[in-house]
N, C-alpha and C positions, 0 to 999 in steps of 0.2 A: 759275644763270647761269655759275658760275666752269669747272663742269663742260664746259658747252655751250657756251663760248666757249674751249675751248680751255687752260685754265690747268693748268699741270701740278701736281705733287703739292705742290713746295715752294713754290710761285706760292699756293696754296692756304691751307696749313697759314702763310705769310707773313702773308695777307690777314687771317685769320679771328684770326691770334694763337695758335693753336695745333701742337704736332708732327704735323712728316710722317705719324707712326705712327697718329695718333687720325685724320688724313686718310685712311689708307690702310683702318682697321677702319671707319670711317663710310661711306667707297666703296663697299667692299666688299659692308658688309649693305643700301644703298643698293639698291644691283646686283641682289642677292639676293634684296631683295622686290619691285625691280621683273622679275626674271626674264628678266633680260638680263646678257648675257655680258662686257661692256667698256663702257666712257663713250661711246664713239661709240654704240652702241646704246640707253643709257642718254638720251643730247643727242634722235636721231631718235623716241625715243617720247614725250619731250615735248614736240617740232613736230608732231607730230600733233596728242597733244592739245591743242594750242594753248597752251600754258604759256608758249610762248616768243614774243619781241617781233624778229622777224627783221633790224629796223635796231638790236638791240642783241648782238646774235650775232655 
């Protein structure tokens, strides 16, 4: 949700309690296995597959 709503990396790495850096490697292989290029790609492939609750986006 943090991705798909928009929160940037240190919004992120705030929330969860941990560094930017371990945001930025968990994005990344995130990305990687979803086989998508950026977080915007990453947010629209899980509205499709319905993962996401669109009054909470």
């Amino acid at each position: 949700m943090l991705i798909a709503g928009g929160a940037s990396t240190a919004q992120i790495a705030r929330t969860l309690h941990v560094s930017e850096r371990t945001v930025k490697r968990l994005t990344a292989g995130l990305l990687r296995t979803l086989g998508v290029a950026n977080r915007t790609e990453a947010a629209a492939l899980a509205g499709r597959a319905g993962l996401l609750d669109p009054l909470d986006v």
